[in-house]
C-alpha positions as CSV (number, residue, x, y, z in Angstrom):
1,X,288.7,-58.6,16.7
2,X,288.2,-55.3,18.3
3,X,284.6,-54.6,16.5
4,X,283.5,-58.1,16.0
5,X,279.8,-58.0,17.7
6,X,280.0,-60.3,20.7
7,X,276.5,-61.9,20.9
8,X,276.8,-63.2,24.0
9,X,277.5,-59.7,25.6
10,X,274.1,-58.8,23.6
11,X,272.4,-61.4,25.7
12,X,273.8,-60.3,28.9
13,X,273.1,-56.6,28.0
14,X,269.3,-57.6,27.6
15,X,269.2,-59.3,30.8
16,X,270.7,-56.2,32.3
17,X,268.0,-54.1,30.1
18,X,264.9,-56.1,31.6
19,X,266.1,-55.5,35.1
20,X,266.2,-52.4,34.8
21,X,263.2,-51.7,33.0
22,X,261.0,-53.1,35.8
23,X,263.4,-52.0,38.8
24,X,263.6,-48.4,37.5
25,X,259.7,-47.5,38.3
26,X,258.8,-50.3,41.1
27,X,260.3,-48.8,44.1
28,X,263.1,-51.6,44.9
29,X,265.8,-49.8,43.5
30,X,267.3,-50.4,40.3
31,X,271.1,-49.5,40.8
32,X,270.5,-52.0,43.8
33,X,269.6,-54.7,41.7
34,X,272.0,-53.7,39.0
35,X,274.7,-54.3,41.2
36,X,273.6,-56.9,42.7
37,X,273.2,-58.7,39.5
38,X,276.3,-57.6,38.1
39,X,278.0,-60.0,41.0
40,X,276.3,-63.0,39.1
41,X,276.6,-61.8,35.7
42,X,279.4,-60.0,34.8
43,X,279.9,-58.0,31.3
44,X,282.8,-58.4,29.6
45,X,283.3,-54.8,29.3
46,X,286.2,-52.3,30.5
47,X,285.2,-50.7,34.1
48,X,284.5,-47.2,32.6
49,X,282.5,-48.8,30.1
50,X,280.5,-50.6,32.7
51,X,280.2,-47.1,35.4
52,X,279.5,-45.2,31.8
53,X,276.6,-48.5,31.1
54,X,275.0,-48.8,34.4
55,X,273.7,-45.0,34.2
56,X,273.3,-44.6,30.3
57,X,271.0,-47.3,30.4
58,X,268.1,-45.4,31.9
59,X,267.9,-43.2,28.9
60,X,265.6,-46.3,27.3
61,X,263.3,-46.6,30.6
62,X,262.9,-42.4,30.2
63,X,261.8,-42.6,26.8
64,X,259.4,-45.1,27.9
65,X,257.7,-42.2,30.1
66,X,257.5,-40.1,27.0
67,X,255.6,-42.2,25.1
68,X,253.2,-43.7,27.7
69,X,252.7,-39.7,28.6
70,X,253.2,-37.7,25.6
71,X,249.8,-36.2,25.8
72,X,250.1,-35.3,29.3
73,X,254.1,-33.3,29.4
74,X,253.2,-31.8,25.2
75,X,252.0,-28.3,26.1
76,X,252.1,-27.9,22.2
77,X,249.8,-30.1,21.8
78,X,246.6,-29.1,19.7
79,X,243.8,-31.1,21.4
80,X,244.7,-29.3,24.8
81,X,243.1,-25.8,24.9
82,X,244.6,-22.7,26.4
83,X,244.4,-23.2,30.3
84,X,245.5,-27.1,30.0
85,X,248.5,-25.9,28.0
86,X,249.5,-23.3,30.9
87,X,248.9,-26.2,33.3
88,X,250.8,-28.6,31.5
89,X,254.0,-25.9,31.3
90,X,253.2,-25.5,35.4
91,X,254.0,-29.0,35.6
92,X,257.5,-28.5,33.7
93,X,257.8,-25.9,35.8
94,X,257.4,-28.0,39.1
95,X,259.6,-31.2,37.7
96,X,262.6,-28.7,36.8
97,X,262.4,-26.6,40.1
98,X,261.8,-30.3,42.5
99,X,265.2,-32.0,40.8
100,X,267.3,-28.9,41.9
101,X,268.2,-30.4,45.3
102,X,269.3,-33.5,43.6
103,X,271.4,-31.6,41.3
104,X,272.8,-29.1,43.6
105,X,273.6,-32.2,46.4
106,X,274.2,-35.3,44.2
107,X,276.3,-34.6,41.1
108,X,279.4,-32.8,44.0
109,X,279.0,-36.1,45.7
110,X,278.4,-38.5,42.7
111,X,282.0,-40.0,42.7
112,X,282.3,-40.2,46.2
113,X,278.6,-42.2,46.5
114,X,279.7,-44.3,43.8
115,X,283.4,-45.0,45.6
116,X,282.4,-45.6,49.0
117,X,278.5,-46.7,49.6
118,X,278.5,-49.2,46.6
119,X,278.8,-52.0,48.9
120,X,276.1,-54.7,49.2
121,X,275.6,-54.5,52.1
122,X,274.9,-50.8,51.9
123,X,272.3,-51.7,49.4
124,X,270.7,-54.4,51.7
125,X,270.5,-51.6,54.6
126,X,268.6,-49.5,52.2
127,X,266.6,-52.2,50.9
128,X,265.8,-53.2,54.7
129,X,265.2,-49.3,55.9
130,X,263.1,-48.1,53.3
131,X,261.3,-51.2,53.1
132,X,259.9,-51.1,56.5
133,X,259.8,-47.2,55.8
134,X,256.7,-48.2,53.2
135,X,254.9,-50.1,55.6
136,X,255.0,-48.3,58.6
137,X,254.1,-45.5,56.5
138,X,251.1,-46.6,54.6
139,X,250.1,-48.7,57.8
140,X,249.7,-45.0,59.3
141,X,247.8,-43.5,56.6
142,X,245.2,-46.4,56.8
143,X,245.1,-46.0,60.5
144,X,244.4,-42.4,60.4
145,X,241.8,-42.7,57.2
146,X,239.8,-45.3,59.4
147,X,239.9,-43.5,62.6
148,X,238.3,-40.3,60.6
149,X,235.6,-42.4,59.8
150,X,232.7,-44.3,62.2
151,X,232.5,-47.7,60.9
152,X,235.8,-47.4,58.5
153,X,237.2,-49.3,61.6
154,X,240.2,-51.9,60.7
155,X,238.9,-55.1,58.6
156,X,235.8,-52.8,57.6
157,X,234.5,-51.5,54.3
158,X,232.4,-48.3,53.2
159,X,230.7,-47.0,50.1
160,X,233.6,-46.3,47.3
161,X,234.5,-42.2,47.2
162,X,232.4,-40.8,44.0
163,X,235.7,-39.9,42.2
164,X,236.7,-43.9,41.9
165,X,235.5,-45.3,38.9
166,X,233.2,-48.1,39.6
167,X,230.9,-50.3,37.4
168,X,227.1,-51.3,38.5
169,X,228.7,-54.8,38.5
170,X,231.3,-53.9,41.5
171,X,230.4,-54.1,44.8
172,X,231.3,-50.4,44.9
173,X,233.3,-50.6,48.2
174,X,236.5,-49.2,49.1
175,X,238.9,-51.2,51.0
176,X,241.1,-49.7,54.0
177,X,243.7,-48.6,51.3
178,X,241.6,-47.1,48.7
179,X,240.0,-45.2,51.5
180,X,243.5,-43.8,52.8
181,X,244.1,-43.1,48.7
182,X,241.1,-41.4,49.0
183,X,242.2,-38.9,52.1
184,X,245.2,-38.0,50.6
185,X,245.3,-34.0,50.3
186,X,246.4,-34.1,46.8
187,X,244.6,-36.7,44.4
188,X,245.8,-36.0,41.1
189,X,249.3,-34.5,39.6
190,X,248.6,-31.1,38.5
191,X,246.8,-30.4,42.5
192,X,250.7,-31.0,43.2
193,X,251.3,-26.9,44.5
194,X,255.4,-25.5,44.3
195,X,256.1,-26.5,48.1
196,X,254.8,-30.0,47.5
197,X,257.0,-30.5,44.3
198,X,259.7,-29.2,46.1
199,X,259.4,-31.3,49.3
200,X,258.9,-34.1,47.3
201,X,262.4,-33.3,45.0
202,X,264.8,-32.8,48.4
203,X,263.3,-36.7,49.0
204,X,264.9,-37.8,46.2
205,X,268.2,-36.7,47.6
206,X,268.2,-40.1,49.5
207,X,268.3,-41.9,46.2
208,X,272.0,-41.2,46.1
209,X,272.7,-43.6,48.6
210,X,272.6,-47.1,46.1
211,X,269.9,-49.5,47.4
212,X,267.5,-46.6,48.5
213,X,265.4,-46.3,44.9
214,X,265.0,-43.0,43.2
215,X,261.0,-43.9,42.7
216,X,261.2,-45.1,46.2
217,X,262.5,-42.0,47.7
218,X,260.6,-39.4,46.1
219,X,257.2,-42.2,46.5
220,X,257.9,-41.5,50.3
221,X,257.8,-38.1,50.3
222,X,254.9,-38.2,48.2
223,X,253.3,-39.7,50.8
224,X,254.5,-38.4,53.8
225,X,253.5,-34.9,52.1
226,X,249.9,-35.7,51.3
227,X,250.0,-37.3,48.5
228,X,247.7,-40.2,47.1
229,X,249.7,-42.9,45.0
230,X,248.7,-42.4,41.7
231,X,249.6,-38.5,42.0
232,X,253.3,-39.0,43.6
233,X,253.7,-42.1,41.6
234,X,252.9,-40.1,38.2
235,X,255.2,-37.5,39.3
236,X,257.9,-39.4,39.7
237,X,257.6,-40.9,36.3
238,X,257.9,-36.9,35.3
239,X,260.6,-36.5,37.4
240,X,262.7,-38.9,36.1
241,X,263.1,-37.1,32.9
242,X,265.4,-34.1,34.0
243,X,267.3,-36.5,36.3
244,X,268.4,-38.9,34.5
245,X,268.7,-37.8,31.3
246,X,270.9,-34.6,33.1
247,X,272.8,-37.9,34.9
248,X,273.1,-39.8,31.6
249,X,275.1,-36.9,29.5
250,X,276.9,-36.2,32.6
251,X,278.4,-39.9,32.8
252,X,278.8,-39.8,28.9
253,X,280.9,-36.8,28.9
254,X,282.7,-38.2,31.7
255,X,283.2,-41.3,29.4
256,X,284.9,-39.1,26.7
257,X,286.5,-36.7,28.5
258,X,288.8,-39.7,30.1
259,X,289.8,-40.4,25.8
260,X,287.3,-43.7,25.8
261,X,285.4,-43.9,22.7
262,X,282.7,-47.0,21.6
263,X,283.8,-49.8,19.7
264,X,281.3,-51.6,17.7
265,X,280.5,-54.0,20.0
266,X,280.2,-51.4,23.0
267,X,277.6,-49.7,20.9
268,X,275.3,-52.4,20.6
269,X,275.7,-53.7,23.8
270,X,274.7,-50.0,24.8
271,X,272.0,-49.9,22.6
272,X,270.9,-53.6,23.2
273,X,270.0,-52.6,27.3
274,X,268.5,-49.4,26.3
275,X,265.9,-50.8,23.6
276,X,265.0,-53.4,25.9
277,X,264.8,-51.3,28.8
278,X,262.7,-49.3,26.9
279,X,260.0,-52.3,25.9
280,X,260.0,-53.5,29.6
281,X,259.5,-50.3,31.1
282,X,256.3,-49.7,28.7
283,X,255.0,-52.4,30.5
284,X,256.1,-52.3,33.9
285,X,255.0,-48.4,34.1
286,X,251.1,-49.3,32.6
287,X,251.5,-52.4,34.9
288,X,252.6,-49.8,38.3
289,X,249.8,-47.7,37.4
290,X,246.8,-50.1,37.6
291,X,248.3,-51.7,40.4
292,X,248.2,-48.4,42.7
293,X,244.7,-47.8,41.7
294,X,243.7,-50.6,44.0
295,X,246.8,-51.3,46.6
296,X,248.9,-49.5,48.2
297,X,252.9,-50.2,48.2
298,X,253.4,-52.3,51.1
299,X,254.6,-55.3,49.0
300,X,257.2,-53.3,47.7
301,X,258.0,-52.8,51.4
302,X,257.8,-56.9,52.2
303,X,260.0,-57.7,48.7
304,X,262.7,-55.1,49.9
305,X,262.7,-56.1,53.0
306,X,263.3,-60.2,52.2
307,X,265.5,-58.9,49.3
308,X,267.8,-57.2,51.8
309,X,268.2,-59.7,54.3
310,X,269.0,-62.7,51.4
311,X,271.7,-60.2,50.0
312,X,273.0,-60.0,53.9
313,X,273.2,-64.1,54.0
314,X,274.2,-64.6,50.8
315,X,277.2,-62.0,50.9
316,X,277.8,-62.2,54.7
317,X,278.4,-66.4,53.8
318,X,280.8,-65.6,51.5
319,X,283.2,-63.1,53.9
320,X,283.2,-66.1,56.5
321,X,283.9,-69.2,53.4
């Protein structure tokens, strides 16, 4: 029966929905691990269905940004006074203006991307690249924090910065990476200035190659720009709004325009991977947001990297069996 609800599809929908609640906002790439786990598992689901799926599915890890940040992206709201609320609609103002490279270059070449770099091992190459890309880059922002300071030296700690909170019951020291945190030019998101925003949005351009990571990406530039963690990290979450709720409709109307429409069972599977994408991303965001406070993102950098080279055996074993 064509509407009959197929709980087993629910299941796999969920699995699909936790994945990509906690690989949407950790920098490891989600449509990497989408893919990847869509060679294990597979849905039993027409192929546009599955394209329309693997992008519409985000729309429940955005919303989870709304609510975890409501307060911060409502410039209606009544607790904020007049210059917070111009603030706030700066921010807007810098999300919409640093997703126009990704619009401009990515939606002319989404087919093509989809077509020819979906490849695993593609996505292990990114995985691998950007991987060591993290540590070499926050290996260099520790470097050049502790060579600023006498006695910051590698392996040694200093007072904590005043701006960390810290309790009488903490040792109130800073380790290597909180002190390169504590350098960064920019320490929270609204010191982000239009160039930055910018700079930061042509980073996310990379994301369109699958395995890269569209947190990842724009985390990098982040970085590379001046950035302390919590700042580019917080304006990714931001950033992710436009972009993929713009690349959400966009693969919907795609969907229709080709004369598909949802049968019963297509609609909860869709709405299946969204709700739970949407519960795991409340966590995983909260989760990201503590762990930054204290360490930097080089074992985001190690996982990629080991993730990368397993999908290289594992797929590399089965083109010589």
């Amino acid at each position: 029966m064509e509407n009959a609800i197929d709980f087993i599809e629910l299941l796999k929908a969920a699995v699909f929905g936790v994945v990509e609640g906690i690989t949407e906002w950790l920098p490891i790439s989600s449509t990497g691990h989408m893919l990847l786990l869509n060679q294990f598992l597979t849905m039993d689901v027409s192929t546009d269905f599955w394209d329309m799926f693997l992008v519409v599915i985000q729309l429940g890890a955005i919303l989870a940004v709304c609510a975890i940040f409501f307060r911060q992206l409502n410039p209606f709201s009544p607790s904020k006074n007049g210059f917070e609320k111009r603030k706030t609609w700066e921010l807007w103002g810098k999300t919409v203006v640093a997703c126009i490279p990704a619009a401009v270059i990515g939606i002319p070449l989404d087919d093509w991307m989809e077509e020819h770099l979906g490849s695993p091992f593609v996505i292990a190459a990114a995985l691998i690249v950007y991987g060591i890309a993290f540590i070499v880059i926050e290996n260099a922002r520790e470097q050049k924090a502790s060579l600023a300071l006498p006695g910051a030296g590698s392996g040694q700690l200093r007072p904590a910065p005043k701006h960390f909170a810290v309790t009488a019951s903490t040792a109130e020291i800073a380790t290597r990476s909180e002190l390169a945190d504590e350098d960064a030019r920019i320490q929270s998101v609204h010191e982000i200035d239009w160039k930055t925003a910018i700079g930061i949005g042509c980073f996310q351009v990379l994301s369109i190659v699958p395995g890269t990571s569209r947190s990842g990406s724009t985390i990098i530039g982040g970085l590379l720009l001046g950035c302390s963690r919590t700042a580019v990290a917080e304006f990714t979450f931001y950033l992710a709004i436009p972009v993929m709720a713009g690349a959400s409709g966009l693969r919907l109307v795609k969907y229709f325009l080709k004369g598909n429409a949802f049968s019963a069972n297509e609609t909860a599977i869709l709405l299946t991977g969204c709700a739970v994408a949407f519960a795991v991303s409340l966590l995983v965001i909260r989760f990201l947001m503590g762990f930054i406070r204290k360490h930097d993102f080089k074992p985001f950098g190690w996982y990629r990297i080991a993730l990368g080279i397993a999908v290289v055996a594992y797929f590399g074993l089965k083109l010589l069996a």
